[in-house]
N, C-alpha and C positions, 0 to 999 in steps of 0.2 A: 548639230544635235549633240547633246551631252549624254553620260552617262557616266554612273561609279560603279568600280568594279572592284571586288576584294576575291583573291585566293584563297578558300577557306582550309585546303589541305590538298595536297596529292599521294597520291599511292597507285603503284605500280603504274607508273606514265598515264595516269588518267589524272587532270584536275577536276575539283570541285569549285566552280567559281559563283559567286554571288555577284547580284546586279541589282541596279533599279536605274529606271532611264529617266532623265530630266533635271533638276535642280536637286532633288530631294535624296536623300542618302539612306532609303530606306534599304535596299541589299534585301528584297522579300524576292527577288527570284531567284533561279536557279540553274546552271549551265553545267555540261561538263564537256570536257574536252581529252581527247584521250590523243597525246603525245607522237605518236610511234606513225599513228595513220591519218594524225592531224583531221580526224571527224571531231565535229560541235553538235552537241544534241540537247534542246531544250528538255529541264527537267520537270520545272515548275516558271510559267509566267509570271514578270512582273507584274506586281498591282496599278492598273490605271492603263499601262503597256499596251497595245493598238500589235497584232498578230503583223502587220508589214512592219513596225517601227521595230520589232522583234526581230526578224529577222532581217532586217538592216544592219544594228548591229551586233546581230552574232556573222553576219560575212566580214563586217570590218574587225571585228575581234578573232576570228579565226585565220586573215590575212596578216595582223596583226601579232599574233601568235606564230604563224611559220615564219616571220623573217626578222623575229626579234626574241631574246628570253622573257621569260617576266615571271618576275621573284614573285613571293607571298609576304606575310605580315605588313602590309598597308592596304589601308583603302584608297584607289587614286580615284580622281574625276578626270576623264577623258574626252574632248571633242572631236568627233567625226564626221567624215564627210566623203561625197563620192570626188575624186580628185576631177581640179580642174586643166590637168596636163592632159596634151592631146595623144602622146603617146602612155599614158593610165588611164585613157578615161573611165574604162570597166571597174578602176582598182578603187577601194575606199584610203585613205590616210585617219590616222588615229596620232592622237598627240596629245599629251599628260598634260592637265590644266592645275591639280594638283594634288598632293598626297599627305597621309594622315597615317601616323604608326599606333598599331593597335595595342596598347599594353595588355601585358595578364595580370 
């Protein structure tokens, strides 16, 4: 599964993250994720977005988030998946397919 995902700002250990799932790099939904106690909370659905394909990945995005940083100013495309190792099977893997820096 893919998805793009852009940091549109954080303040005070909470991000603001934009999404859209599939090829298309629309970034019309909306995520936030607050730092400290590592909760993900949908803001606003993606457009086209299926409520399971949602929160697919925001588990992979939020596992993704506790055991790696992840900067702001780019838009990355990311593919995920539930891992096929027998000791993660529960765990999803996320991995940068590619990125785009945002001018102002």
């Amino acid at each position: 599964m893919f998805a793009w995902v852009e940091v549109l700002r954080e303040k005070d250990n909470v991000m603001e993250i934009a999404y859209s799932l599939g090829e298309e790099m629309k970034l019309d939904g909306r995520i936030s994720y607050e730092k400290v106690t590592g909760t993900i909370k949908l803001e606003q659905m993606a457009e086209g977005a299926s409520p399971q394909a949602t929160r697919d990945f925001m588990e992979a995005l939020k596992e993704r988030m506790q055991t790696k940083p992840w900067g702001s100013g780019q838009i990355i495309r990311v593919a995920y998946s539930r891992s096929t190792e027998s000791e993660l099977v529960n765990s999803w893997q996320m991995e940068k397919q590619a990125a785009f820096v945002r001018f102002a």
